[in-house]
C-alpha positions as CSV (number, residue, x, y, z in Angstrom):
1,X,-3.9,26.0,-18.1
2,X,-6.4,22.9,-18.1
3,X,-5.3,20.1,-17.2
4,X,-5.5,16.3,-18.4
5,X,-5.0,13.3,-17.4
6,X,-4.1,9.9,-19.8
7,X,-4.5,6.5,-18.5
8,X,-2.0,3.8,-20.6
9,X,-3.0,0.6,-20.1
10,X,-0.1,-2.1,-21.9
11,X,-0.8,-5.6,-22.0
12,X,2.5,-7.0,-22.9
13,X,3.9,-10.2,-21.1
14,X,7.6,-9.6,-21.3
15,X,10.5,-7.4,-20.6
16,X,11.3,-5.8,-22.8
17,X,8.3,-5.6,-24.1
18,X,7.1,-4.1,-27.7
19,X,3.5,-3.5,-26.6
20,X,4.6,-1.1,-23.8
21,X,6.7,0.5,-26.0
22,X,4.4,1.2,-28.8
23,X,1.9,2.2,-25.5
24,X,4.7,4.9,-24.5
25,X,5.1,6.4,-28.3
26,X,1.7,6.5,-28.2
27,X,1.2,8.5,-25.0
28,X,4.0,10.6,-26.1
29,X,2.5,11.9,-28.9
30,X,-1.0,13.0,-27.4
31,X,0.8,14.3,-24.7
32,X,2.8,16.3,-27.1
33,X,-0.3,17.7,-29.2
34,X,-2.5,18.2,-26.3
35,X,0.6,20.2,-24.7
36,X,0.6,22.4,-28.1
37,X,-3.3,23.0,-27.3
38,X,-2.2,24.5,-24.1
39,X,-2.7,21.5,-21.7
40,X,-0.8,20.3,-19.3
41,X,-1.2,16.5,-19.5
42,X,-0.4,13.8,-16.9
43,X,0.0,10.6,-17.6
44,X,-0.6,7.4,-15.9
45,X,1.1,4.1,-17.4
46,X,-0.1,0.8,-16.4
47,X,1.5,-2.6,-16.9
48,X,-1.0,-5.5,-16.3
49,X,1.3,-7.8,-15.8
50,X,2.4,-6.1,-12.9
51,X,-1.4,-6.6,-11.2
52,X,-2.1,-10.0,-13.4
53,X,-2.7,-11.8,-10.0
54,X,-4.5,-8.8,-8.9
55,X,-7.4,-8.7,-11.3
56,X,-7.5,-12.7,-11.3
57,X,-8.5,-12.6,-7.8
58,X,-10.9,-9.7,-8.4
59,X,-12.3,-11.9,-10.7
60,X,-12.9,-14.9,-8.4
61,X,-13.9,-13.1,-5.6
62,X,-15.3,-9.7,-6.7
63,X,-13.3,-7.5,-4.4
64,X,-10.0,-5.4,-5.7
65,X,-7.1,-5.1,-3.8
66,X,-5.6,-1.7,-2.9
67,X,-3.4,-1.6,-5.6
68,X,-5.9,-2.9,-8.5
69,X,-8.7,0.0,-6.8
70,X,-5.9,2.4,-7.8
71,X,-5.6,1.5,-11.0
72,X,-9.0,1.0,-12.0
73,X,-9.6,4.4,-10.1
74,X,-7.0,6.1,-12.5
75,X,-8.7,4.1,-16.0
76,X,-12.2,5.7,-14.8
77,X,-11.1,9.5,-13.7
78,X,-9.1,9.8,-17.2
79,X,-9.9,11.8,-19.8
80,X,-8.5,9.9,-22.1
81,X,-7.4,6.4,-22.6
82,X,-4.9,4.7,-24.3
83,X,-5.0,0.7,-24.6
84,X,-2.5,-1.4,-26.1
85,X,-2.6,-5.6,-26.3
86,X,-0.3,-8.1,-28.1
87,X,-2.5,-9.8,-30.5
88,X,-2.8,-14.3,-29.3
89,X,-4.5,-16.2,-31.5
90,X,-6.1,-13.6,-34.0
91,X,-7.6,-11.6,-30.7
92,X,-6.5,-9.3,-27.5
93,X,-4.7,-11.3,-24.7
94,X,-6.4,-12.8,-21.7
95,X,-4.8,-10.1,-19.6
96,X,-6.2,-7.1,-21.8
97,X,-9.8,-8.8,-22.0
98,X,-9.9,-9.9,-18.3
99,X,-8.8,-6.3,-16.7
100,X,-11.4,-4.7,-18.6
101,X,-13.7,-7.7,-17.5
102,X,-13.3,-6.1,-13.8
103,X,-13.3,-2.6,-15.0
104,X,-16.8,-0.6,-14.1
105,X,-19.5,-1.4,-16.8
106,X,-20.3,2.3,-16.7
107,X,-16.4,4.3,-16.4
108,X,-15.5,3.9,-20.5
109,X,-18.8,5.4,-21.2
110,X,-18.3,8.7,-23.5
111,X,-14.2,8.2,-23.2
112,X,-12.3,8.8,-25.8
113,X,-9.8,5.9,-26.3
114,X,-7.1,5.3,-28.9
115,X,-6.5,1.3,-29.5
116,X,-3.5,-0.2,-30.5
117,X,-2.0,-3.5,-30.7
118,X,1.6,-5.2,-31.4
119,X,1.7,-8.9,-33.0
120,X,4.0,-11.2,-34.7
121,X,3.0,-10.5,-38.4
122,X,0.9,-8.0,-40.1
123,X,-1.9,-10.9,-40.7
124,X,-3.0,-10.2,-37.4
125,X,-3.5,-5.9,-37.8
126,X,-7.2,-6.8,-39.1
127,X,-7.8,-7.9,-34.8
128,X,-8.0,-4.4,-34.1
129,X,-11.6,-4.3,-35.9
130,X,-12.5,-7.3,-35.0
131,X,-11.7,-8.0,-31.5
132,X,-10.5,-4.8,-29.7
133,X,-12.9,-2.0,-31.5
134,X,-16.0,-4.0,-30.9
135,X,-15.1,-4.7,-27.1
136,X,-14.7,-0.8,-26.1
137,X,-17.9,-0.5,-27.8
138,X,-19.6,-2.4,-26.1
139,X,-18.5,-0.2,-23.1
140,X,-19.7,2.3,-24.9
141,X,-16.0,4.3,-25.4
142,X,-15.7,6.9,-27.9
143,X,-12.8,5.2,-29.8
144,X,-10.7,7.0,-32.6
145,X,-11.0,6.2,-36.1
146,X,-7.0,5.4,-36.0
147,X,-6.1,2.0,-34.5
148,X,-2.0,1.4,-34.6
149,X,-0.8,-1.7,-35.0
150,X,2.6,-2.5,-34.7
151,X,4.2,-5.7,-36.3
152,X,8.2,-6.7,-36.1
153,X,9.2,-5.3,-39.4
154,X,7.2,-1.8,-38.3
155,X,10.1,-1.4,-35.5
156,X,13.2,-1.7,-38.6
157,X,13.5,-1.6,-42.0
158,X,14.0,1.2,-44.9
159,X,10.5,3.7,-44.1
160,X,9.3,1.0,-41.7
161,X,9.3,3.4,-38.7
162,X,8.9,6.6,-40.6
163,X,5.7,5.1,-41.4
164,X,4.8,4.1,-37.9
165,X,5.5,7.4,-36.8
166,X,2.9,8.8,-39.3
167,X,-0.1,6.3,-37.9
168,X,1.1,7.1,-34.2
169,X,1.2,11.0,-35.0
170,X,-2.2,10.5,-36.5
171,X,-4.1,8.9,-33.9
172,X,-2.6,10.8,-31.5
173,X,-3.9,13.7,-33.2
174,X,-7.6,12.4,-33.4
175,X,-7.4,11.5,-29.6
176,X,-5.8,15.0,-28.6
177,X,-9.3,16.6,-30.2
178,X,-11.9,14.0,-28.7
179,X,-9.7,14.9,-25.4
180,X,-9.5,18.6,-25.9
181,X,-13.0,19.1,-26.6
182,X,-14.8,17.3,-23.5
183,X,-14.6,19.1,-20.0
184,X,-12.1,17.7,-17.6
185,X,-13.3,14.0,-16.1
186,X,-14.2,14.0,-12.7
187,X,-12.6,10.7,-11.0
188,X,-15.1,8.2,-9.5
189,X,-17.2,9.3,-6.7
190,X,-16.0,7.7,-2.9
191,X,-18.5,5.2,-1.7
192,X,-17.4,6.0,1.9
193,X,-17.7,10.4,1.2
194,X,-20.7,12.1,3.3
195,X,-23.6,13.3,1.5
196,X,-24.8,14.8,4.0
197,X,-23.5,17.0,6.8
198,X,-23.3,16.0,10.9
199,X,-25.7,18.7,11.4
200,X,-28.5,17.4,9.1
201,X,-28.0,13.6,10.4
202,X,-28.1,15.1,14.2
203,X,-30.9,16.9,13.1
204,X,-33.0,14.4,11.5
205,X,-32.9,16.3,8.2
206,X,-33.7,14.6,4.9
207,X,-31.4,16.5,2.6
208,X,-33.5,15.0,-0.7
C-alpha cells in the first residue's frame, strides 16, 4: 500500500476557530479519496497560532526553533498540502503570509496544494485569486483549480452546507489525483547526515 503524507496548515486566530475547521473537512475528504485509491494517508495538522511567536522570531533572527524546524520539516516532506487562512482586509492574514515568508523558497516547488479560505462575507471569496493563488505561485506550487472558500452563511442555512460539501468533495478530488500521480516526497535532506563514509575521510578519498 503507498503511503502519503498531507500537511494542513490553518491560519485561524481563535478557538473555536472556522478556518481550522474548514482545514479538517478539507483533509478529510482527500484523505478519504486517496484511501479509495488504495493509500494509506497520514496527516499532519498545523495551527500557526500555536508557533505565531515561533516564526516571528525566525523572522527576526533567521534561525527556527525546534518546534518551528518540525513543522516546516513536515510542510516540505509532504506530498500534499492543504492551506487554509481567514481572509483580513481583502487578503490572507499576517500569520498565513509570514509562515510561508520562513518556509524554504525551494520546498512548495512541484507540490500540489489545495487553497482555501474562511471570511466574514462572500465579498471576500474573490481573495483566493487574488492574494492566495498568486502567492503559491510564486513558490512555484502546483495548486488545484478548486479554491474553497467558506463564508458564515456556508456553515447554516437551507443547501448552504450541502453545497459546501460539493466544493470541498471537489477539490478534494482534484488534490487526491495531483497527489496520487507523483511518487512519494522524500522529506528534506539533514544538513548534519554524512555523505561520506569514515573509511573514505580516513582515507583521504574524494567521493566526487
Amino acid at each position: 500500500m503507498t503511503r502519503r503524507t498531507l500537511a494542513v496548515v490553518s491560519a485561524g486566530l481563535g478557538r473555536p476557530s472556522s478556518t481550522r475547521l474548514l482545514a479538517d473537512q478539507l483533509a478529510a475528504a482527500t484523505r478519504d479519496e486517496l484511501d479509495r485509491r488504495g493509500a494509506a494517508v497520514e496527516l499532519h495538522p498545523i495551527e500557526l497560532r500555536e508557533h505565531a511567536h515561533d516564526v516571528v522570531n525566525h523572522l527576526l533572527t533567521g534561525f527556527p526553533s525546534p518546534a518551528l524546524r518540525e513543522v516546516l520539516d513536515a510542510v516540505a516532506g509532504a506530498d500534499g498540502l492543504i492551506a487554509v487562512t481567514p481572509i483580513f482586509n481583502a487578503s490572507y492574514n499576517g500569520l498565513f503570509k509570514s509562515f510561508f515568508d520562513v518556509v524554504d523558497s525551494d520546498a512548495l516547488a512541484g507540490r500540489p496544494v489545495l487553497i482555501g479560505a474562511t471570511g466574514g462575507t462572500a465579498r471576500h471569496s474573490l481573495a483566493l485569486e487574488h492574494a492566495v493563488r498568486p502567492m503559491f505561485a510564486y513558490l512555484r506550487a502546483l495548486v488545484v483549480p478548486t479554491a474553497v472558500f467558506a463564508a458564515p452563511e456556508d456553515w447554516a442555512g437551507e443547501g448552504a452546507d450541502a453545497a459546501l460539501r460539493a466544493r470541498i468533495r471537489r477539490a478534494a478530488g482534484e488534490l487526491a489525483d495531483q497527489v496520487d500521480r507523483r511518487p512519494a516526497a522524500i522529506g528534506p535532506a539533514d544538513p548534519f547526515a554524512l555523505t561520506t563514509s569514515f573509511e573514505d575521510l580516513l582515507a583521504g578519498r574524494d567521493p566526487a
